[in-house]
TIKOLPA-670607 format. One record per residue (C-alpha): residue in one letter; x, y negated, z negated; residue number from 1. Coordinates in steps of 0.1 Angstrom, whole numbers, plus 2048, in hexadecimal, padded with zeros to 3 digits. Layout:
# TIKOLPA-670607
['a' [X Y Z] NUM];
...
END
This chain:
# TIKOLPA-670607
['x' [981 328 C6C] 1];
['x' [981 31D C4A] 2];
['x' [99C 333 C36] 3];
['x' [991 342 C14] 4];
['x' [9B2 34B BFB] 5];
['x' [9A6 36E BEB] 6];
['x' [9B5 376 BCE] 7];
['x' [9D3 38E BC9] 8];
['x' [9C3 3B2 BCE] 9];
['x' [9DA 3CB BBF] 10];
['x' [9DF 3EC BD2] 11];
['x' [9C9 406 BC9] 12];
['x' [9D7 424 BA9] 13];
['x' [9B8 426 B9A] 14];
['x' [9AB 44B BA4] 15];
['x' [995 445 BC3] 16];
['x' [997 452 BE6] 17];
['x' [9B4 43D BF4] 18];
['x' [9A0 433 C18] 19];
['x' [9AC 422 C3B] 20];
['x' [9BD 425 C5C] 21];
['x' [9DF 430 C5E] 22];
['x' [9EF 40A C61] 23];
['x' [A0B 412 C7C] 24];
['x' [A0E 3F0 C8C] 25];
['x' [A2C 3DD C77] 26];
['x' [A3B 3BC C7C] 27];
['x' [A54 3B1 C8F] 28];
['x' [A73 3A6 C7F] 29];
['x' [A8B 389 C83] 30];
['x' [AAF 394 C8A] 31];
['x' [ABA 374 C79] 32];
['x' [AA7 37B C5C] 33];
['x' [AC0 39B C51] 34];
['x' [ACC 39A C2D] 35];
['x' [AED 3A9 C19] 36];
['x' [AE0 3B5 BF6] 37];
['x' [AF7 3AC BDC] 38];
['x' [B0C 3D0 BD3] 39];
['x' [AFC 3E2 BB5] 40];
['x' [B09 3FF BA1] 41];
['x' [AED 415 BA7] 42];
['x' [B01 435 B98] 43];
['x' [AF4 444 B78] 44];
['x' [B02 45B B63] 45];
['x' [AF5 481 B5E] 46];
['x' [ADD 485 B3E] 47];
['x' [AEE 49F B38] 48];
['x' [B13 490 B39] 49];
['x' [B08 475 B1E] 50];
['x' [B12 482 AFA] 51];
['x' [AFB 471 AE0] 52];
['x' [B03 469 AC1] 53];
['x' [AE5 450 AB6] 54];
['x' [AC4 444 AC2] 55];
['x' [AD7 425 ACE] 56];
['x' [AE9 43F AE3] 57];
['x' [AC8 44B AF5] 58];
['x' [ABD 427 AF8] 59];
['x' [AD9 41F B07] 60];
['x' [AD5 43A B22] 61];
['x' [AB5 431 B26] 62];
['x' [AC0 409 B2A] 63];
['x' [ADD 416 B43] 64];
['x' [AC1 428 B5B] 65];
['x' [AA9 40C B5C] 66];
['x' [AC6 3F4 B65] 67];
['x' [AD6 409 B80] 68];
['x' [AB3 417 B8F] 69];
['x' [A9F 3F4 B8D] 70];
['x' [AB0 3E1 BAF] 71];
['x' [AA7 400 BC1] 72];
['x' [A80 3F5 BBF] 73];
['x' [A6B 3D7 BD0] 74];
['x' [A4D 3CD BCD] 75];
['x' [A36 3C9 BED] 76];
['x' [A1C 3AD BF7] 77];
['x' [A03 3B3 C12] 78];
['x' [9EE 39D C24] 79];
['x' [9CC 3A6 C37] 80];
['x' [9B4 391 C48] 81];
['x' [991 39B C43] 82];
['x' [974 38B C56] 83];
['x' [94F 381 C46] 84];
['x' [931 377 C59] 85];
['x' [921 35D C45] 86];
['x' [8FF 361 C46] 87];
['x' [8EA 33B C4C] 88];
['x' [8C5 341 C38] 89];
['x' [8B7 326 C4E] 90];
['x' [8C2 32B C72] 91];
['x' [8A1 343 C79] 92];
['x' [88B 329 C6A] 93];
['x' [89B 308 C78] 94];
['x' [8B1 30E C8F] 95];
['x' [8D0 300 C7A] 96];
['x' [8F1 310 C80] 97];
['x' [8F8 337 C8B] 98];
['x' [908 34E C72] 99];
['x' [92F 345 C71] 100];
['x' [949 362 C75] 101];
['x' [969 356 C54] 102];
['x' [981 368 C49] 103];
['x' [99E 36A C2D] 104];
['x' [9BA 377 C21] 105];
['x' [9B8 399 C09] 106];
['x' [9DA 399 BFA] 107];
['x' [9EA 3B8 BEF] 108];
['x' [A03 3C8 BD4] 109];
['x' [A18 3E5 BD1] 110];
['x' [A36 3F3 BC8] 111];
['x' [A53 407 BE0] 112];
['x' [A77 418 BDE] 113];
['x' [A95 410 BF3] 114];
['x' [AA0 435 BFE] 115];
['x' [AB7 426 C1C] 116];
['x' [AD3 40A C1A] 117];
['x' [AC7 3FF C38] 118];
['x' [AA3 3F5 C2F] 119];
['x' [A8B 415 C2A] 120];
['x' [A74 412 C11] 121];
['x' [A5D 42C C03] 122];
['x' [A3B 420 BF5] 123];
['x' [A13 42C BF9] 124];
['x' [A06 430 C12] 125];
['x' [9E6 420 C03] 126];
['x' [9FE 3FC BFA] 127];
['x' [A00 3F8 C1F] 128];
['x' [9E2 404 C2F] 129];
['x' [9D1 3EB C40] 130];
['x' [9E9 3D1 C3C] 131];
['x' [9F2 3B3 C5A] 132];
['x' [A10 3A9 C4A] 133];
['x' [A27 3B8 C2F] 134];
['x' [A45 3AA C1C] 135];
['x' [A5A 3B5 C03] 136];
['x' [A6A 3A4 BE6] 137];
['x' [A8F 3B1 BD9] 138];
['x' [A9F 3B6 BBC] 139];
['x' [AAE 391 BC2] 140];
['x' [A8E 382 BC5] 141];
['x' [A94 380 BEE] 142];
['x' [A73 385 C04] 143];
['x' [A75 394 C25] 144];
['x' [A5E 3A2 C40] 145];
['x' [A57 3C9 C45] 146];
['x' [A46 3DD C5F] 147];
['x' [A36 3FD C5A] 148];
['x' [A4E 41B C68] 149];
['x' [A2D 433 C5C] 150];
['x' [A14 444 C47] 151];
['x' [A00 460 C3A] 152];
['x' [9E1 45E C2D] 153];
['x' [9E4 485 C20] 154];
['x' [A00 481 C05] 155];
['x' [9F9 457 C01] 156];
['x' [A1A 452 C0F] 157];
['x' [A26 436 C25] 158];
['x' [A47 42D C33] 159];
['x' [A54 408 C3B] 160];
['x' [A70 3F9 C40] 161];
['x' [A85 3D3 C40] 162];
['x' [AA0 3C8 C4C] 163];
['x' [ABF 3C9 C37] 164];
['x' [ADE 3D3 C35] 165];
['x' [AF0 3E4 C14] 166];
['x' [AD4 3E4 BFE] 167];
['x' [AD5 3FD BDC] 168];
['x' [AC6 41E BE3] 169];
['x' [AB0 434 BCB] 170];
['x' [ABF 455 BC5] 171];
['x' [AA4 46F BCB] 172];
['x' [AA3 48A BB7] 173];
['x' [A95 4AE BB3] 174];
['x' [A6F 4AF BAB] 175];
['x' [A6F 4D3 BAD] 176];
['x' [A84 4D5 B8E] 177];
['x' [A71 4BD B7D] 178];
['x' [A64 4C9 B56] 179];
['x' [A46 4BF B42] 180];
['x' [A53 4AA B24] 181];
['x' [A70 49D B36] 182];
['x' [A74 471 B32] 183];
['x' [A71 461 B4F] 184];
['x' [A6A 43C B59] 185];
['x' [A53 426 B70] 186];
['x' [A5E 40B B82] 187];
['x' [A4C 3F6 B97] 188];
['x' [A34 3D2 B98] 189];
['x' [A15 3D3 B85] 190];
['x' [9F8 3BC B84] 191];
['x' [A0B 3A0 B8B] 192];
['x' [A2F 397 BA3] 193];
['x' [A39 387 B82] 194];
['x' [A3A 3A9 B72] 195];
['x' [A52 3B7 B90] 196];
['x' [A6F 3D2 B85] 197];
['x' [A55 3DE B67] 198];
['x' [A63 3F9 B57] 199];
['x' [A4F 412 B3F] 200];
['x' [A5A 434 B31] 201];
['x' [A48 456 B29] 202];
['x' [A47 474 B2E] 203];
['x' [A3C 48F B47] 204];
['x' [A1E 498 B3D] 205];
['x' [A11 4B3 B54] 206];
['x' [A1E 4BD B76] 207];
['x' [A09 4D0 B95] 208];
['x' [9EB 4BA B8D] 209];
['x' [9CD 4B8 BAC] 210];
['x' [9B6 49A BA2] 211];
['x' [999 497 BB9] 212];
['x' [996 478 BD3] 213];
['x' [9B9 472 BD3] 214];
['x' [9CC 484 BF5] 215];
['x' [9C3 4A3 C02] 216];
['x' [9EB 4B0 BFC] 217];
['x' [9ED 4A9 BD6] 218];
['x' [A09 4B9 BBF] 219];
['x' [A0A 49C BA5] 220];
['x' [A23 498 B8C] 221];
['x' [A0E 487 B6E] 222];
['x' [A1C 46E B4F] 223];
['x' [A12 45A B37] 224];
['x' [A2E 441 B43] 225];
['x' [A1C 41D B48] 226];
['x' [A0C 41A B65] 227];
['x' [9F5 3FC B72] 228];
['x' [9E4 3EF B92] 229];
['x' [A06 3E4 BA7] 230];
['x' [A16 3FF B9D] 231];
['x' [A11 416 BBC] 232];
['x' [A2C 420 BCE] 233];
['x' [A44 41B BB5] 234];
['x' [A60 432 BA5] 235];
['x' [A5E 44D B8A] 236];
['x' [A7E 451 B7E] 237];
['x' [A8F 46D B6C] 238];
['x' [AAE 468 B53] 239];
['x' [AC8 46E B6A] 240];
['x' [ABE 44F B81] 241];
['x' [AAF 466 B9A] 242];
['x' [A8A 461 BAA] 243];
['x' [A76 47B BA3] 244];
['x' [A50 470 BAE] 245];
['x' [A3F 453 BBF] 246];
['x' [A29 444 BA7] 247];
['x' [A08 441 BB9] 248];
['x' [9E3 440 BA1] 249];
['x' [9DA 440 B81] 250];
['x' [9BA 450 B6F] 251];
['x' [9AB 437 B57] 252];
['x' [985 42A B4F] 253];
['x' [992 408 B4B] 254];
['x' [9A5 3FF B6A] 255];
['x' [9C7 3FD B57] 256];
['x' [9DC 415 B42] 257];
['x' [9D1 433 B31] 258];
['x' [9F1 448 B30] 259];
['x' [9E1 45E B4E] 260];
['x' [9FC 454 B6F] 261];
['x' [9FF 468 B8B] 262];
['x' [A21 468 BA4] 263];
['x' [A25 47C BC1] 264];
['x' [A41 493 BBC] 265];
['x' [A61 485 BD3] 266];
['x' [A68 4A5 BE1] 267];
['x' [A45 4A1 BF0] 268];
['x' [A47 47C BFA] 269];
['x' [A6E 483 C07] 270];
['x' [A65 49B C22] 271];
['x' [A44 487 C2E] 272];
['x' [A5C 467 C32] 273];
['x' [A76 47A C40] 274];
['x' [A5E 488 C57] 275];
['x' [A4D 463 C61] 276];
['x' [A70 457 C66] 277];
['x' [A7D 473 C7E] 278];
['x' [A5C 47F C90] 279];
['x' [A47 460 C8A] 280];
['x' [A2F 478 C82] 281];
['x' [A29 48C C5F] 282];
['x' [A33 4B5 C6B] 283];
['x' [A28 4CD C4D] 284];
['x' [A2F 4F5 C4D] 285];
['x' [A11 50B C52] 286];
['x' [A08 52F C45] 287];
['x' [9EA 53B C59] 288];
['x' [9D5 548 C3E] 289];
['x' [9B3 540 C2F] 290];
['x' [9AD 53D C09] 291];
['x' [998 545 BEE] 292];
['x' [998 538 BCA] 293];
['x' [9A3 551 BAD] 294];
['x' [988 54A B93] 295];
['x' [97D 565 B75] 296];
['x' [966 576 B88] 297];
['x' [97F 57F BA8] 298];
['x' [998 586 B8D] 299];
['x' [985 5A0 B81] 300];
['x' [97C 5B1 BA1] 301];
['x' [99A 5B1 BAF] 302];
['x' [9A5 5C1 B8C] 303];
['x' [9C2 5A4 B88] 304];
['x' [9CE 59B B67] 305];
['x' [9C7 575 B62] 306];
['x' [9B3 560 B7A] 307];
['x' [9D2 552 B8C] 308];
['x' [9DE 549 BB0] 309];
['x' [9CA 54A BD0] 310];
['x' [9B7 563 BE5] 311];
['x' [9C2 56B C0D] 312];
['x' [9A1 56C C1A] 313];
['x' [9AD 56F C40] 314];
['x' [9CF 574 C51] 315];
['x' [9D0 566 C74] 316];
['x' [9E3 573 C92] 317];
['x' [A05 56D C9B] 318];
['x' [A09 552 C7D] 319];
['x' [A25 552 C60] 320];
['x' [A11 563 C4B] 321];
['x' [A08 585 C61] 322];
['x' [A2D 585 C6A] 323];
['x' [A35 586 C48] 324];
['x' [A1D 5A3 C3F] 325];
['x' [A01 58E C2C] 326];
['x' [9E3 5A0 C28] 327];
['x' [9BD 59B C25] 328];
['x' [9B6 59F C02] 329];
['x' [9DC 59A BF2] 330];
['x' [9D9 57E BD6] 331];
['x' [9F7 561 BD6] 332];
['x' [A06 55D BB6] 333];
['x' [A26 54F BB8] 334];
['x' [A36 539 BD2] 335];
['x' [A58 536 BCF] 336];
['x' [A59 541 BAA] 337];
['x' [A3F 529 BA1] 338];
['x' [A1F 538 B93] 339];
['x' [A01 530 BB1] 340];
['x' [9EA 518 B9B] 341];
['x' [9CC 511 BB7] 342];
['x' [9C4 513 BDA] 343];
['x' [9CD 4E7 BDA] 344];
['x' [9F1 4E8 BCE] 345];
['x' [9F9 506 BDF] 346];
['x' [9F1 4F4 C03] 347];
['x' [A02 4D7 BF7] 348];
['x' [A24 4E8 BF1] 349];
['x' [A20 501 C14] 350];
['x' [A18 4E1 C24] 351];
['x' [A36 4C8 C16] 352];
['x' [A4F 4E2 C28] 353];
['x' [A60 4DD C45] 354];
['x' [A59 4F7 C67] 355];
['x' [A72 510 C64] 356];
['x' [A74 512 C3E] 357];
['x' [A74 536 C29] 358];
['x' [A5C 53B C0E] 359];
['x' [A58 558 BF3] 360];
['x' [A38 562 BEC] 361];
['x' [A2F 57D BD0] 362];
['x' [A0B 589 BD5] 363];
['x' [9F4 5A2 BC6] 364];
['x' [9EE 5BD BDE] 365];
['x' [9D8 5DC BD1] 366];
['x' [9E5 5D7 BAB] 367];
['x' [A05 5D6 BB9] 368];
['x' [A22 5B8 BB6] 369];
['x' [A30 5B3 BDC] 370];
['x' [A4C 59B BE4] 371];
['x' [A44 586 C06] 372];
['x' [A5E 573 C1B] 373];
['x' [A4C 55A C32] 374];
['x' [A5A 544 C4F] 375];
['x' [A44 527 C51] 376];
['x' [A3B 513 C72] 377];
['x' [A2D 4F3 C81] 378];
['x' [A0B 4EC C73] 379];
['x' [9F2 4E9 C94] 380];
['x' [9E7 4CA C9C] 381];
['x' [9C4 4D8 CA0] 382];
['x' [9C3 4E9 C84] 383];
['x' [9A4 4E2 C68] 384];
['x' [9A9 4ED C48] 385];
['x' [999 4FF C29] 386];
['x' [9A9 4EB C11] 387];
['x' [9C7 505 C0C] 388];
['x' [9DC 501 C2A] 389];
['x' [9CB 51F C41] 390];
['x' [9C9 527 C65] 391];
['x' [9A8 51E C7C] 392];
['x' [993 538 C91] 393];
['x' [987 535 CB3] 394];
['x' [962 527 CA2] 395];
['x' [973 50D C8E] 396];
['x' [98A 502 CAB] 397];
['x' [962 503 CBE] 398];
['x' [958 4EC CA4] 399];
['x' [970 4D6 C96] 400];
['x' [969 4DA C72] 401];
['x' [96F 4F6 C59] 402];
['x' [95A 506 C3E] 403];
['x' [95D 51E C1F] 404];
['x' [947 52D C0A] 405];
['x' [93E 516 BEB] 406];
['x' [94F 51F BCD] 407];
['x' [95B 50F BA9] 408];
['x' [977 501 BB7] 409];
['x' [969 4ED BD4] 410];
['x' [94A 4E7 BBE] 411];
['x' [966 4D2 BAA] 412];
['x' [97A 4C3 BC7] 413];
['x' [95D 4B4 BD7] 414];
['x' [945 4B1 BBA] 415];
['x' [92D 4C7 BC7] 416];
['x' [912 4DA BAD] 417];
['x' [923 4F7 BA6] 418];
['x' [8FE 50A BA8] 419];
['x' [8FA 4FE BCC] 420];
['x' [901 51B BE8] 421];
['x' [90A 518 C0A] 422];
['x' [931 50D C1B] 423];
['x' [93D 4EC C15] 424];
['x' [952 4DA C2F] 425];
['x' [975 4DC C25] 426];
['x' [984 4CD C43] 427];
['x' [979 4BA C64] 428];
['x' [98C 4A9 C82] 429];
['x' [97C 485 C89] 430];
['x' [980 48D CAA] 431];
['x' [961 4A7 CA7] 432];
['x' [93E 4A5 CB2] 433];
['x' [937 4AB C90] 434];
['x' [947 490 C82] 435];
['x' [93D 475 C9A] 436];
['x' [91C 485 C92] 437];
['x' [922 47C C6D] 438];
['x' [92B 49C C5E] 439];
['x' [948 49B C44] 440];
['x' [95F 4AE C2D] 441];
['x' [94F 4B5 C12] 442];
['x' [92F 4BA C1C] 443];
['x' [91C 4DA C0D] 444];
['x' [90A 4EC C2C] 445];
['x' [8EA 4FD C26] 446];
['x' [8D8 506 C42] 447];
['x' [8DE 50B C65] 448];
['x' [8BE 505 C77] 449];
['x' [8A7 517 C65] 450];
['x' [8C0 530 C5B] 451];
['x' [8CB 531 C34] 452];
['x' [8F2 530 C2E] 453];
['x' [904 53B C0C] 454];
['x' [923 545 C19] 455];
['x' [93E 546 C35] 456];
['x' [935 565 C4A] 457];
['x' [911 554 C47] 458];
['x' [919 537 C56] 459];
['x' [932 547 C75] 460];
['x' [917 55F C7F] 461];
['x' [8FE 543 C80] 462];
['x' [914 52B C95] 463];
['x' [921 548 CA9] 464];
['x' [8FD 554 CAE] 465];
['x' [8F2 52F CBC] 466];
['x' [912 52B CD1] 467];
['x' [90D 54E CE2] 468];
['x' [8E7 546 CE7] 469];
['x' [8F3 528 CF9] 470];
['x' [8E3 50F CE4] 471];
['x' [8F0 4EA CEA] 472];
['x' [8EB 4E1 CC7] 473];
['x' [8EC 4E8 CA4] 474];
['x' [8D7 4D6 C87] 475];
['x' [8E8 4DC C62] 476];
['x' [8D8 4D2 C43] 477];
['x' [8F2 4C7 C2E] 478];
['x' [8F1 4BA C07] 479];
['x' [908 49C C02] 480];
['x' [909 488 BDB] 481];
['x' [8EC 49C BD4] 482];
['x' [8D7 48F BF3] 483];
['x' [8C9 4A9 C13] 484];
['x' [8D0 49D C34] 485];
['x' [8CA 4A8 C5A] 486];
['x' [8E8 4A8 C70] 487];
['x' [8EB 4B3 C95] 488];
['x' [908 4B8 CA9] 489];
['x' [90B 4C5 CCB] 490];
['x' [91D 4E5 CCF] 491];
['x' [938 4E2 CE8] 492];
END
């Protein structure tokens, strides 16, 4: 088959849902082919141990960062072989030739961080999805092969590896401790392989951001450090040489630039790697609660001062949460000493723990201030979410997809009409009659048979009335980019 040379696609940053199978298949590599990296001085010295004097002092710094930190970042090609049916106009009229099956090559670029001497790279998971064949270019300009070790769609991160022997490490940092205002820099490839080892400075702009269509864990550090197509997967830097994010999208109109980057915090993308590397597998902590959203109006019934933190809708049995003395009704405000901004980021930070780590929650029970100590545990691999890391019942275990009640928060995660009632789908195994049935998250529920939905209990005493009537099916109406469809599932 005739090969047709696409040109270089550059991974995507620009804000979109990042898409695809997990690509877990890697390449195998040549023993022969392993490489000694020339030794670099990757060692930088503490901001806070530099005395200056003069602005060529700071620049200086600033010069001595770039230098140490740049070897530590490559710049990743991928290859994938797409097939096209070419379609002949004339075969059904004169029986010329049948439609031909070609295909060609989509290349691919990105941007990753050597966090092992011996050849571990951290990038996105959306630079390697997909991919047949990945390589990696060094600091010294030497391609070699890479297979995929693993990835997660949920945080964008991915996890590959060559093989290599003393190659310069990243030091990784402390996210956590990371302030708005502080200079940081962004290394990485964009646009072009000719513009490998870019390195831009800014600032951090904003930190705990949740942009919508991006991962369903977000916690994103934003700056207005350059940040193009290629880019993705690259390092974040702060000014002691330390890695504090993973730069992975960018907002913009244009396509390019606009001073609006988003990195995923390294604490984040540390413990998914080091999870991927050790389990092969992503494990995240689990509370066992369901959530509400905080706005105004709850605020003011629940007589709280400020609309702040998240509501426990539900405790379940025997999880974290009960054990700790959560309650129905007790509002989250802090985790950890960090204020509780919204239901997203606070499942993104329960989730990012390991099983077995201790959390402090201060919540909001009855006007009163209560101080919570919470051992976390193994998320459930059956588990369907409500977009803020909560337990499942018995019905959605029944069904495979879970709902809550529509609210401004959801409204603006899924870009729903914030007038519309009923429970949107806020999580859904693909292994579910449901979903094969072509239900999704996302989807805003309306009706149940004939039955009218605007809320939660609504919709569990409908599908619990059905399932104890012994009905084999259910028919939802559902509203999905402002359209009304039918879909029917059968109720196992």
């Amino acid at each position: 088959m005739k090969q047709l040379n696409a040109k270089l696609s550059v991974a995507a940053v620009i804000i979109l849902v990042f898409l695809g199978v997990e690509f877990t298949n890697g390449i195998k590599l040549d023993k022969a082919s392993v490489i000694d990296f020339p030794t670099f001085n990757t060692d930088v010295k503490k901001a806070k141990d530099q005395p200056l004097r003069s602005l060529k002092d700071l620049n200086d710094a600033i010069v001595n960062v770039a230098k140490k930190t740049n070897p530590t970042v490559v710049t990743i090609f991928t290859t994938q072989t797409v097939k096209v049916r070419q379609q002949n106009p004339f075969s059904q009229f004169f029986g010329g030739q049948p439609d031909q099956e070609q295909q060609y090559q989509r290349r691919g670029l990105g941007s990753g961080v050597i966090v092992s001497d011996d050849g571990y790279i951290l990038t996105n998971n959306h630079v390697i999805a997909h991919a047949d064949t990945i390589k990696v270019r060094l600091y010294n300009d030497k391609e070699v092969p890479a297979k995929v070790i693993g990835a997660d769609k949920q945080t964008d991160i991915g996890v590959i590896k060559i093989d290599a022997d003393n190659l310069p490490v990243a030091k990784l940092g402390n996210s956590d401790s990371l302030r708005v205002g502080e200079m940081v820099l962004a290394i990485g490839s964009p646009l072009s392989p000719n513009l490998a080892h870019t390195v831009t400075m800014g600032i951090v702009s904003a930190r705990g951001r949740t942009v919508r269509g991006l991962a369903r864990y977000q916690d994103y550090i934003q700056t207005d450090a350059a940040i193009n197509p290629g880019n993705s997967g690259g390092a974040l830097i702060n000014l002691d040489g330390k890695v504090v994010g993973i730069n992975s999208a960018i907002a913009s109109e244009s396509g390019g630039n606009q001073g609006i980057g988003f990195a995923i915090p390294i604490n984040m993308a540390q413990n998914v790697m080091n999870s991927i590397i050790e389990h092969g597998h992503v494990i995240r902590a689990y509370l066992g609660i369901r959530m509400g959203p905080v706005d105004e109006t709850m605020a003011k019934a629940l007589n709280l001062d400020q609309a702040q933190g998240v509501l426990v809708n539900s405790v379940e049995d025997g999880t974290p949460a009960a054990k700790a003395g959560l309650k129905e009704g007790d509002v989250i405000v802090k985790l950890n000493g960090d204020k509780v901004a919204n239901m997203t980021r606070f499942a993104s930070r329960i989730a990012s723990n390991s099983p077995g780590t201790k959390v402090n929650l201060e919540v909001i029970r009855n006007g009163e201030r209560k101080d919570l100590t919470v051992t976390l545990t193994e998320r459930p691999e059956n588990l369907t979410e409500n977009g803020g890391g909560g337990a499942t019942g018995s019905l959605e275990q029944k069904l495979g997809f879970a709902v809550h009640t529509m609210d401004s928060d959801l409204a603006q995660k899924y870009d729903i009409d914030s007038r519309a009632k009923g429970v949107v789908v806020t999580g859904i195994s693909q292994r579910s009659e449901a979903y094969q049935r072509g239900l999704r998250e996302g989807d805003l529920i309306i009706t149940i048979g004939n039955r009218r939905v605007t809320n939660k209990k609504q919709f569990d005493d409908s599908m619990n009335q059905l399932i104890s009537n012994g009905s084999d099916v259910a028919l939802l109406r559902v509203m999905r980019n402002g359209q009304g469809l039918f879909i029917s599932f059968k109720l196992k």
